[in-house]
C-alpha positions in Angstrom: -29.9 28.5 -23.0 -31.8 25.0 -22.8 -35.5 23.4 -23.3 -36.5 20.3 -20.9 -39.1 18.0 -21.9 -40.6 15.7 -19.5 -42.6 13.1 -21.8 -45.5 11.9 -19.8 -46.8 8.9 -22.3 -48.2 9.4 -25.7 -47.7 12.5 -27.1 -48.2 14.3 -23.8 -44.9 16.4 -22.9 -44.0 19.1 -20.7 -42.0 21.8 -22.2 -39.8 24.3 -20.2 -38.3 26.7 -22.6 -37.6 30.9 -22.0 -39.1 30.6 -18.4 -42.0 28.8 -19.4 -43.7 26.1 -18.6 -45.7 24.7 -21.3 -47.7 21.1 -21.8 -48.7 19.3 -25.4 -51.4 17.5 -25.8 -52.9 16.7 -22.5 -53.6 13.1 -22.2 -54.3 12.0 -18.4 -56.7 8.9 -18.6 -56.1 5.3 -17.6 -56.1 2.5 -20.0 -59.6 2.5 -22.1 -61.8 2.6 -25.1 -62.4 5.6 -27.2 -65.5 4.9 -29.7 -64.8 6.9 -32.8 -68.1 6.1 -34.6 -68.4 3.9 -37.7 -67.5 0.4 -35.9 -63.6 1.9 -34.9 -62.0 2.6 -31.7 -59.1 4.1 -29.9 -57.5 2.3 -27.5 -55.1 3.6 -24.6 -52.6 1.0 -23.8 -50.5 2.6 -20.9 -51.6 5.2 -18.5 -49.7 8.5 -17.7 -46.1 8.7 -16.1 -47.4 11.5 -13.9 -50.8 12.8 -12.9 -52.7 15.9 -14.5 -52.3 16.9 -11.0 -48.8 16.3 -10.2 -47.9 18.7 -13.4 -47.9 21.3 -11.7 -48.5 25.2 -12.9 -48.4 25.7 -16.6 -48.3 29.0 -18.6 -49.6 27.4 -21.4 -50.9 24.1 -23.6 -50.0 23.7 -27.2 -52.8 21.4 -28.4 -52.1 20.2 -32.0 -55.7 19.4 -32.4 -58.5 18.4 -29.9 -60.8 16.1 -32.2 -58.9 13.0 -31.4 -58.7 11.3 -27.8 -54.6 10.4 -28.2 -54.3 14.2 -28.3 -56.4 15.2 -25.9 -58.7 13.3 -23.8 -61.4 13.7 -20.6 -58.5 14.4 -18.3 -57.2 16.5 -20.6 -60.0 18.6 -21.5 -60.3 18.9 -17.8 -57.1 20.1 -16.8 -57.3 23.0 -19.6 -59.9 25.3 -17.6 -56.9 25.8 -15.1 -54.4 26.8 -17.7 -54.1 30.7 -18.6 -54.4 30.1 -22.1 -54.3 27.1 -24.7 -53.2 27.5 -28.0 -54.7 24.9 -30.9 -56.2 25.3 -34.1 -59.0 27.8 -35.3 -62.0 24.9 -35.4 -60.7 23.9 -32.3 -60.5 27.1 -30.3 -64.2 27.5 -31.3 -65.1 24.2 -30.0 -63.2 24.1 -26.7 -64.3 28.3 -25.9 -63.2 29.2 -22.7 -59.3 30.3 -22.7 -58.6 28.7 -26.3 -57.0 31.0 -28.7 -57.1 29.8 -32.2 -53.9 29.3 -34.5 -54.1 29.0 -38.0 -50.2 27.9 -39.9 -47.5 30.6 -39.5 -50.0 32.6 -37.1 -47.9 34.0 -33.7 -48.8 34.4 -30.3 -46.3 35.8 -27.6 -45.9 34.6 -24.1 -44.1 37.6 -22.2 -40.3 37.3 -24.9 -41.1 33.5 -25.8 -42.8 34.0 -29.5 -45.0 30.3 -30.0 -45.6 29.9 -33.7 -48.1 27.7 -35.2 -46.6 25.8 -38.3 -48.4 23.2 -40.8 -49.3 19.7 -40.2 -50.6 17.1 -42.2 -52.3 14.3 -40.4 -52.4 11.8 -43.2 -51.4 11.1 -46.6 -52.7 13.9 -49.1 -56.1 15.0 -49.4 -57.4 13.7 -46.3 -58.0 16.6 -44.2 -61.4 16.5 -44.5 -61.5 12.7 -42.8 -58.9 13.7 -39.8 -59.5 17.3 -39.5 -57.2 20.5 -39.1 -53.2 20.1 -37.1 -51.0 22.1 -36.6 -47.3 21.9 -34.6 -45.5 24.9 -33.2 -42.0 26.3 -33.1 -40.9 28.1 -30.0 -38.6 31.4 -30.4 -36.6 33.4 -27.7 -33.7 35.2 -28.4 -31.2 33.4 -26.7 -32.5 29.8 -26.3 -32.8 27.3 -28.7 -35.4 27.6 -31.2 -37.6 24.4 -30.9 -40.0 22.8 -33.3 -43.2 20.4 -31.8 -44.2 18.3 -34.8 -48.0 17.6 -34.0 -49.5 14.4 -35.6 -47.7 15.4 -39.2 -47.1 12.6 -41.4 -45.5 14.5 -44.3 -41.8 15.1 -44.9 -42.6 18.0 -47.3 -44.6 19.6 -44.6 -40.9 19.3 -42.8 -39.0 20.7 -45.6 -41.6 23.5 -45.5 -41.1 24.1 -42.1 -37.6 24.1 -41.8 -36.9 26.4 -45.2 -38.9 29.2 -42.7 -36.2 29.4 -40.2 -32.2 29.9 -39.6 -32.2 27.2 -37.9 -34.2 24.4 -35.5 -31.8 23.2 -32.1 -34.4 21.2 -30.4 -37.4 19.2 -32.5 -40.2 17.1 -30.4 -41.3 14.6 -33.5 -44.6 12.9 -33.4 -44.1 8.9 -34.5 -45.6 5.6 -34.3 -47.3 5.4 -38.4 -50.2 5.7 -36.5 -53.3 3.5 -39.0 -56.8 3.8 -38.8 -59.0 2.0 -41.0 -60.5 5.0 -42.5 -57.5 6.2 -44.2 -54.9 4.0 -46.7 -51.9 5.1 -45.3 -49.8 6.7 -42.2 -51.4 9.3 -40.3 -48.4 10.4 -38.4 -44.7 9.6 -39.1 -43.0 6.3 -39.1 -39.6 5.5 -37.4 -37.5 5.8 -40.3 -39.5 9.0 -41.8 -38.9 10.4 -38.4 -35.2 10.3 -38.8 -35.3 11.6 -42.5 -37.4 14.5 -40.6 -34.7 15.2 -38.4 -31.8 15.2 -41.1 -34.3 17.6 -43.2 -34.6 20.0 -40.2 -30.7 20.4 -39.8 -30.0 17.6 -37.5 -30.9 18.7 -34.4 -31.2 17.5 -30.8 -34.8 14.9 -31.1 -37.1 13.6 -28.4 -39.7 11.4 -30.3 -43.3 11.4 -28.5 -46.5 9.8 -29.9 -45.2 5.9 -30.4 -46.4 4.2 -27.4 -49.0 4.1 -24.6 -52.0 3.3 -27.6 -53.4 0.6 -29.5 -52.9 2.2 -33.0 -49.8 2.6 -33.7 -48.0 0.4 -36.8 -44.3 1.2 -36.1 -44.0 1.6 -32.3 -40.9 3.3 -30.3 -38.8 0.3 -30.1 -38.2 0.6 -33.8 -37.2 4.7 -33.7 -33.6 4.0 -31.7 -32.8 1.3 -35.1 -33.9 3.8 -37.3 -31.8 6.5 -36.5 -29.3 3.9 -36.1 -29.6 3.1 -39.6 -29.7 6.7 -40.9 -26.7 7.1 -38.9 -28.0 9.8 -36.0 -28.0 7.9 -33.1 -26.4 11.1 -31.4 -29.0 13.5 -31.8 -31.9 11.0 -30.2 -33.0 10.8 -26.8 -35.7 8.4 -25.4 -35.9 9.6 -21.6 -38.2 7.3 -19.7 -41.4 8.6 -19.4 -41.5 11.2 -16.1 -37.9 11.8 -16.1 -36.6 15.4 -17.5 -34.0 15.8 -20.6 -32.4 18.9 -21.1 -31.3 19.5 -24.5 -28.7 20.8 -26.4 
């Protein structure tokens, strides 16, 4: 009747929900460069709480997207040939091969009684898709457990309100932060601290780990800023911030 995340360092979390064991966004690599063409750059700040190989097994990956190294880098892409099955978008799927399945918004896979549904993300202000490519989050179903939403690299609140107007009910979100900037895009390409906790009062209030704020280079509105924020919006009790490596269990 719970879900544990175990946030490893950027958006990288591991997910136990329904008898699961699930990981998002594999990112394993030290501290280092990412050359993204054009002049620009990615750069990893922080390396991993824990060790690609100190995971241990996984019945799944839910991998928002695999174009961009914060989401999934060489460790990453190495560590999903020993995972049954990842599911990611369509595009993506077709790029990785091997055990990707391809997800397109409000399409459903099952794992054994835990339903994993793939749910619309924007990565960037409107009409940008074609710069940053295809995302999608998930939401995680099992009758009995709480019904859990992953965010992906979204950056807008109507793509919440979306979202949450398709279920009862969301217990548990995972929220991707940081207003991550790039200088191909005018504008946030993930939430920012306070539109994270205007996400969290659109999805219901429920219990929020926020992921995706630290551990790189590009971020405008880092974690130390999402504990204020929610502060501010007045839902300091629904946040948790477990240090990177150490299990929450939520509600």
């Amino acid at each position: 009747m719970s879900v544990t995340f175990r946030t490893i360092g950027g958006p990288t979390t591991v997910v136990e929900v329904g008898g699961r064991r699930l990981l998002v966004d594999p990112t394993f690599d030290e501290p280092r460069d990412y050359e993204m063409g054009g002049g620009r750059t990615l750069t990893k700040t922080q390396g991993p709480a824990l060790s690609a190989a100190e995971i241990g097994p996984l019945d799944a990956v839910l991998l928002s997207h695999d174009q961009h190294a914060d989401n999934l880098d060489e460790s990453g892409r190495a560590l999903l040939a020993g995972v049954p099955v990842t599911y990611t978008t369509p595009l993506g799927a077709e790029r990785l091969g091997g055990n990707a399945v391809g997800l397109a918004p409000w399409e459903e896979a099952t794992l054994g009684q835990l339903t994993i549904i793939a749910v619309p993300a924007q990565h960037g202000p409107e009409g940008t898709e074609h710069l940053v490519g295809p995302v999608i989050g998930f939401v995680l179903v099992r009758p009995g457990e709480p019904t859990t939403y992953i965010s992906g690299d979204n950056a807008s609140l109507d793509v919440v309100r979306e979202i949450a107007a398709r279920f009862e009910a969301i217990d548990v979100a995972l929220l991707f932060a940081g207003a991550a900037r790039t200088p191909l895009i005018d504008g946030d390409l993930t939430l920012g601290a306070t539109a994270a906790a205007e996400a969290a009062r659109i999805l219901g209030e429920p219990e929020v780990v926020v992921v995706h704020c630290d551990s790189w280079a590009h971020f405008s509105d880092p974690c130390p800023n999402v504990a204020p924020a929610f502060a501010a919006a007045g839902l300091s009790a629904i946040l948790h911030r477990p240090a990177h490596g150490e299990p929450v269990t939520l509600p």
